[in-house]
C-alpha positions in Angstrom: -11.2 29.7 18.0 -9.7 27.1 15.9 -11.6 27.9 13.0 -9.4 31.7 13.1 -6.4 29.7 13.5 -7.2 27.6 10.3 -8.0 30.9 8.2 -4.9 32.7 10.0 -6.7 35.4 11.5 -5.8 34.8 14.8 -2.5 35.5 16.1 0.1 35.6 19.4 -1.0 32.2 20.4 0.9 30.6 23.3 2.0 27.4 24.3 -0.3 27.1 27.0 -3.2 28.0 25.1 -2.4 25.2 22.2 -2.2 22.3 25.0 -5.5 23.3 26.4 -6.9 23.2 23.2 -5.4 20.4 22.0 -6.5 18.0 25.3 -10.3 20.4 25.3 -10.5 18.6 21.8 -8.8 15.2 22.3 -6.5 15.6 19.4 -4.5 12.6 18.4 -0.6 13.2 17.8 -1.2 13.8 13.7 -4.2 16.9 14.4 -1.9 18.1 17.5 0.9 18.8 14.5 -1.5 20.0 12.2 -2.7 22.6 15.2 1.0 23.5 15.9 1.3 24.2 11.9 -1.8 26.6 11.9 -0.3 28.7 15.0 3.1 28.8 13.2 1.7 30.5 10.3 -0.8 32.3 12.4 1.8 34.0 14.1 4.1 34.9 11.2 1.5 36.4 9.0 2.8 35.1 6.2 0.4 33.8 3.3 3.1 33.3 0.5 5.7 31.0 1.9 6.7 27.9 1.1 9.9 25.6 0.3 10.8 23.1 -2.1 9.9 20.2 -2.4 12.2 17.5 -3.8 10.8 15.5 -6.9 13.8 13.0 -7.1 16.4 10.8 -4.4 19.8 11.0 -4.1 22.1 8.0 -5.7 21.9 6.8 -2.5 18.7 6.2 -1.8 17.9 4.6 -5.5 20.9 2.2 -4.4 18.8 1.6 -0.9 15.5 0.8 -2.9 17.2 -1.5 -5.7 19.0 -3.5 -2.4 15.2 -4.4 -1.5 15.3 -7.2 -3.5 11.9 -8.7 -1.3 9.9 -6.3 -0.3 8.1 -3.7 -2.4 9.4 0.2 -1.7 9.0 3.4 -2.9 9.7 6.8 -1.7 7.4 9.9 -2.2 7.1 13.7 -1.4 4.5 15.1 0.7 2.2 16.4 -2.0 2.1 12.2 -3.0 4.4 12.5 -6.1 6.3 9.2 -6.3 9.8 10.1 -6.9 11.5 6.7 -6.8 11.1 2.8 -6.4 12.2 -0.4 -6.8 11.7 -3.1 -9.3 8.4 -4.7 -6.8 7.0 -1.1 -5.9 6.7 -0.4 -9.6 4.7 -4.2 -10.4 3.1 -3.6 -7.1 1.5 -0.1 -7.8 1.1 -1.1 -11.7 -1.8 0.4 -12.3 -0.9 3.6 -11.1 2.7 3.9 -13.8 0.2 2.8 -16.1 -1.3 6.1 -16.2 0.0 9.4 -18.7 0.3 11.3 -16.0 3.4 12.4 -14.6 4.8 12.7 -12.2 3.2 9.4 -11.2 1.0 11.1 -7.8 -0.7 8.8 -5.1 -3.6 11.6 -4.7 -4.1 11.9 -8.7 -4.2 8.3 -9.1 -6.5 7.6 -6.2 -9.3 9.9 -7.6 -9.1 10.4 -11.2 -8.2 7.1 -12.3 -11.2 4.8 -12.8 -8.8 2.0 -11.9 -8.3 2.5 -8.5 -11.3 2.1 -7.8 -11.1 -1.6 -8.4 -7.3 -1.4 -7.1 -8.4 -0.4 -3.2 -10.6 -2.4 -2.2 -11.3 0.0 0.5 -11.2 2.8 -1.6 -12.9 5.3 0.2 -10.9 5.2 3.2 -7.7 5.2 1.0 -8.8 8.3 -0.4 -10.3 10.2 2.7 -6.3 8.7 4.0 -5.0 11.1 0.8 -7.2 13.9 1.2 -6.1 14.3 5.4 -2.2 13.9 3.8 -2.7 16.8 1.6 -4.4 19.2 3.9 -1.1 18.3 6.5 1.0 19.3 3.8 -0.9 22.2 2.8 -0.2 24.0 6.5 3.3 22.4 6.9 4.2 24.2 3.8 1.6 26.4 2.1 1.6 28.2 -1.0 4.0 25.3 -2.3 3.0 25.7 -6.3 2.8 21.9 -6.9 0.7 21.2 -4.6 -1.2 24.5 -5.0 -2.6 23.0 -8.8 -2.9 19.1 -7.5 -5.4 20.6 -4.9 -6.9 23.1 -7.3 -7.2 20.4 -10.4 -8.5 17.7 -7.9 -11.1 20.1 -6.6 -12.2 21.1 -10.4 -12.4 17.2 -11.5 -14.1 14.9 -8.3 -17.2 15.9 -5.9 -15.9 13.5 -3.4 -12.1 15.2 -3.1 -13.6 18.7 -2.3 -16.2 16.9 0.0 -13.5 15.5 1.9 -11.0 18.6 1.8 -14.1 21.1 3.4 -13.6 18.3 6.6 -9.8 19.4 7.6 -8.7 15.9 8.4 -5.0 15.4 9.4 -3.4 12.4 9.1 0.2 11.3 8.3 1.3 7.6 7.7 3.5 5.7 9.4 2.4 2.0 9.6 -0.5 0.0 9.2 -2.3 -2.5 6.5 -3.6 -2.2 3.2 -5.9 -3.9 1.1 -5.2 -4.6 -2.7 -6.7 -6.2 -5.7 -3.9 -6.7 -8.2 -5.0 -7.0 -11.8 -2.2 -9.6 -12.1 -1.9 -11.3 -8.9 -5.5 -11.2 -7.3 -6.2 -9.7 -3.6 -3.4 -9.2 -1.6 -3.4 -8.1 2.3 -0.3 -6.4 3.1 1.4 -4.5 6.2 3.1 -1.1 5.6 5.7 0.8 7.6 6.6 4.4 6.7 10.0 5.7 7.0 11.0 9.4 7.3 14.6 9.6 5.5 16.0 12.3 7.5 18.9 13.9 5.3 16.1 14.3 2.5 13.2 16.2 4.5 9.7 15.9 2.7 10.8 12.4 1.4 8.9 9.3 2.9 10.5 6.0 2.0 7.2 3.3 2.2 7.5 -0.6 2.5 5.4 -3.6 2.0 5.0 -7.0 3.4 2.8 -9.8 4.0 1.9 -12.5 6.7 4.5 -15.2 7.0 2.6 -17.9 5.2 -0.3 -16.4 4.1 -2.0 -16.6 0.7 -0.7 -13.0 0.3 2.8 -13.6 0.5 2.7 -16.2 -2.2 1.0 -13.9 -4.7 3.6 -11.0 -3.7 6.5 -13.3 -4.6 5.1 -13.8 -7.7 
């Protein structure tokens, strides 16, 4: 049953039927979304729609980011394109501007760059983290071209991408901890919250900080 939903041959869903699915397969609150999504496009029939997606902030936002004078911060879209950051996000994610790609993408970086291998520590649950992002994003707004050729040229170029995309994960980010080895400033252990900004939807605004104290928040203040 949920498999039709996923390929959008099954339609005239209700409500009741997507709770009882939902609690039958213990969904947490990201894969409960992600089942809503499916139904939505399910029902409308509809394989070619999509909306924009923004690849730059408003004046206002940049002003926001540069005020974060102690914390890195950046702000991405929801295909992983990072569309704006301040002076720390930029020497946080180094490695990742370093690349010749543009725009700079979290996804792109994550598993065609041999360096980020060596930048997450825990680099395969970083990536499986970027695959389940994408595949929200793909049913939350499909047939969006961008993200259309990032899914199709990560799928051409690594095995473990289109392992990980055949799965269907969900997930969206909103808080938690990361793990990174900075080729300046050694391993750092940071926190993360993840911020909707709510006149700009499909923009996430993402900052970082470390233990009071800890060896981390020395080397960050570096």
């Amino acid at each position: 049953y949920y498999t039709r939903l996923e390929r959008g041959t099954l339609k005239g869903v209700s409500d009741s039927v997507l709770d009882g699915l939902a609690a039958a397969l213990r969904l947490d609150e990201d894969e409960r979304t992600h089942l809503w999504d499916l139904a939505r496009l399910a029902n409308a029939g509809v394989k070619t729609m999509h909306r924009n997606v923004p690849t730059r902030v408003r004046p206002g936002v940049q002003q926001l980011l540069d005020a974060i004078t102690g914390a890195p911060a950046w702000v991405r879209n929801e295909r992983g394109d990072v569309v704006a950051t301040n002076e720390l996000g930029r020497a946080l994610y180094s490695p990742m501007f370093a690349g010749p790609g543009r725009p700079v993408n979290t996804a792109r970086f994550t598993f065609l760059d041999p360096a980020a291998r060596e930048f997450f520590p825990d680099w395969a649950q970083t990536a499986r983290d970027a695959v389940a992002i994408l595949r929200a994003a793909a049913v939350a707004n499909p047939c969006e071209p961008g993200l259309v050729t990032l899914v199709g040229e990560l799928s051409t170029r690594s095995e473990e991408f289109r392992t990980w995309w055949a799965a269907h994960d969900v997930r969206s980010h909103r808080t938690g901890r990361k793990r990174i080895e900075h080729p300046v400033v050694g391993r750092l252990e940071l926190t993360y919250e993840a911020l909707d900004l709510v006149a700009d939807p499909g923009l996430t605004m993402f900052t970082y900080g470390a233990e009071p104290g800890s060896e981390s928040e020395r080397n960050l203040a570096v």
